[in-house]
C-alpha positions in Angstrom: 0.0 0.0 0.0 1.2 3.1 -0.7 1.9 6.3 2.1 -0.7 8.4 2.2 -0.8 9.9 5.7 1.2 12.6 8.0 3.8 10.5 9.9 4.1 12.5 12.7 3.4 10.4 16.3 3.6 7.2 14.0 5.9 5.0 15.8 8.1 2.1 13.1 5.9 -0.2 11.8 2.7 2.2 12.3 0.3 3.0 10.1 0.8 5.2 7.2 -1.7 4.3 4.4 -5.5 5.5 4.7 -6.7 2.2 3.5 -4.5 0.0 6.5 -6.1 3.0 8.7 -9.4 2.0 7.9 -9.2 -1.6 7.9 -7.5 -1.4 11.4 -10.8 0.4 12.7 -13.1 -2.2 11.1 -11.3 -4.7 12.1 -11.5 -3.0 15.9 -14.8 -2.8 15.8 -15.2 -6.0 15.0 -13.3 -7.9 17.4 -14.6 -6.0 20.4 -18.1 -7.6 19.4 -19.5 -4.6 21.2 -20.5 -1.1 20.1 -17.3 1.9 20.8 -17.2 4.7 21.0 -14.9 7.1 18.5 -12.8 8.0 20.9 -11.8 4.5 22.4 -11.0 3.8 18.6 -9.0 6.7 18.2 -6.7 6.0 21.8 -5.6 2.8 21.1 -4.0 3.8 17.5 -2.4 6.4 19.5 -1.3 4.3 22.7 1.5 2.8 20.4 1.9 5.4 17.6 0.0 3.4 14.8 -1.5 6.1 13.5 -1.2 9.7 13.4 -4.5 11.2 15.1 -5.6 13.1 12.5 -5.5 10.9 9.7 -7.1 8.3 11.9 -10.0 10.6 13.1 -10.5 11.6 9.2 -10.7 7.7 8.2 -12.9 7.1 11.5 -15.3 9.8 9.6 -14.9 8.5 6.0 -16.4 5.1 7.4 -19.4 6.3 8.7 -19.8 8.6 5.8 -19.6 5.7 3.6 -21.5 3.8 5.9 -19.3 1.1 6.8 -19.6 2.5 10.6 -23.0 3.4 12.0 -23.7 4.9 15.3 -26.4 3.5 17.9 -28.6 5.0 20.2 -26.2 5.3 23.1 -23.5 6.9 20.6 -21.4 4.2 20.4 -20.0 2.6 16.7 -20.9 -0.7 15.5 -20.2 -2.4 11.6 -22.6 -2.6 8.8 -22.5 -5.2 6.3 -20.0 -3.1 4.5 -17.6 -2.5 7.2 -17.9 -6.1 8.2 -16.7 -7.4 5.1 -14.2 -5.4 5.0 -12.3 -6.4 8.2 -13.4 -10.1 7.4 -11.4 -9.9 4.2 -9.3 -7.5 4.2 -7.8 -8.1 8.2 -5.4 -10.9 6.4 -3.7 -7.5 4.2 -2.9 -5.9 8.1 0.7 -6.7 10.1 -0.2 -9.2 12.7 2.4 -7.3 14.9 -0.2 -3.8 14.7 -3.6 -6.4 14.9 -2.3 -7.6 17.9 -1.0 -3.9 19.5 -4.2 -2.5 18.6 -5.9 -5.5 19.7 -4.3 -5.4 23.1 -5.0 -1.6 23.4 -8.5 -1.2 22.4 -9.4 -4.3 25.3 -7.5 -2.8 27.6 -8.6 1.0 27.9 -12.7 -0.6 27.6 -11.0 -2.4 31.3 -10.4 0.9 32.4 -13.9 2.1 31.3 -15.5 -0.9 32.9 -13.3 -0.3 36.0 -14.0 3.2 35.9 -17.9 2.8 35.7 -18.2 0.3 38.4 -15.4 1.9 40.9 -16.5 5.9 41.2 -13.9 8.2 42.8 -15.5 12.0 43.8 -13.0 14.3 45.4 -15.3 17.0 46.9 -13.1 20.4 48.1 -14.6 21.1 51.9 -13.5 24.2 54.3 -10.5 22.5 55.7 -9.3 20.2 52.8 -11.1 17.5 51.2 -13.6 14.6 50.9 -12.7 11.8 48.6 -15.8 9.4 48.1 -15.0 5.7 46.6 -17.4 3.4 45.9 -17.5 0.2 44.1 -20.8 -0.7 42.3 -21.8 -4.2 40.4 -24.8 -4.7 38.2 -26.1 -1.6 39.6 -25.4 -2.7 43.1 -23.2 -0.5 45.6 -21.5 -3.2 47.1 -19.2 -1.0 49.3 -19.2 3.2 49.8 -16.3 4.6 52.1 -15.5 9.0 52.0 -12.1 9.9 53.3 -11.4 12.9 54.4 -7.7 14.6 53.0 -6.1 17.6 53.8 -4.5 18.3 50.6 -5.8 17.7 46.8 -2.5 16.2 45.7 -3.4 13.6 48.7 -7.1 13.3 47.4 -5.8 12.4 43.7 -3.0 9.8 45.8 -5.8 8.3 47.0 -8.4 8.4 43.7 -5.3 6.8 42.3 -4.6 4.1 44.1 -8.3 3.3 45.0 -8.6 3.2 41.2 -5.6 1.0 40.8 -7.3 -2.2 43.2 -10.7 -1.5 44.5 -10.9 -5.0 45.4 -7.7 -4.5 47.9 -10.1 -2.2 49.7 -13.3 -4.5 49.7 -11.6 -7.5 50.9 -9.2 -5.3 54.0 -12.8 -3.8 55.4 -14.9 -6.9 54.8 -11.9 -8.9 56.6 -11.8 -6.5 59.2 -15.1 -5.6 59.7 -16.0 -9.1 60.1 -13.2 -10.5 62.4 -11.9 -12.8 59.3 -8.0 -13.1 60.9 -7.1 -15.5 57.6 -8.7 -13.1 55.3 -6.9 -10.4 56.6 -3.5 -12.6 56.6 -4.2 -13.1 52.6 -4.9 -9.6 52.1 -1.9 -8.0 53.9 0.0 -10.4 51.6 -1.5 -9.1 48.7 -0.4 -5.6 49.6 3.2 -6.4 50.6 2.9 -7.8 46.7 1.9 -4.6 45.1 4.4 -2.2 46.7 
């Protein structure tokens, strides 16, 4: 295929054809099996410099003006026909090497969506410093709500951070010691000493 695109942010072995840009986000979209949004698309071509942002958000828009892409209700993308036949046979023509990158990108930053929507992190500013609110939700469940107070916002984000990081660190320390669970507690302290 020939270079069509700006290089610039395109890391060796990127992307720098239009038509490899576009059969990267079809085949994306397709191997998620779920609707995404733009932007998702758009951060995992840049995570590893496969494609220059621009160029990918103007073949993002040339699908769905083409109407290989289509966007649903909730504003997320999803294939037509069209677009599905094109990552079906056209994937083979893509690196493996930038499949699997892109691959491996796109699944990880909708982990941090899902991790973000069911662990919520609110740092409130109060008159003496402030309030960080966790809380860890399933199915639409609050399983556990905890607000710390901090004196500083550089400790609040410390804290949104590392909640962020292993919510289930947290869940498993107060369960174990708010229900006297010594072994629990052992198995957890072990998986702290782990992470630091």
């Amino acid at each position: 295929m020939s270079f069509d695109t700006f290089d610039e942010g395109i890391n060796p072995g990127g992307m720098r054809s239009k038509n490899e840009i576009r059969i990267l986000i079809c085949y994306l979209i397709k191997s998620v099996k779920a609707p995404v949004s733009k932007e998702l698309i758009l951060e995992s071509l840049q995570k590893d410099g496969l494609a220059n942002y621009f160029e990918a958000s103007a073949c993002f828009d040339d699908l769905v003006k083409n109407r290989h892409i289509t966007v649903n209700d909730n504003n997320k993308y999803i294939l037509t026909e069209d677009g599905m036949m094109i990552a079906t046979q056209l994937e083979d023509s893509l690196a493996y090497t930038v499949k699997e990158k892109a691959f491996h990108c796109v699944m990880m930053l909708l982990e941090e969506e899902k991790t973000e929507r069911e662990n919520k992190v609110e740092i409130v500013k109060n008159e003496r410093g402030y309030n960080v609110k966790c809380s860890i939700t399933s199915e639409g469940l609050t399983i556990l709500s905890l607000e710390f107070y901090v004196p500083d916002y550089e400790q609040a984000k410390l804290v949104k951070k590392n909640f962020r990081k292993n919510p289930e660190l947290l869940y498993k320390t107060t369960i174990s010691v708010l229900s006297k669970q010594k072994d629990l507690l052992t198995d957890t302290l072990k998986d702290l000493e782990m992470l630091s």
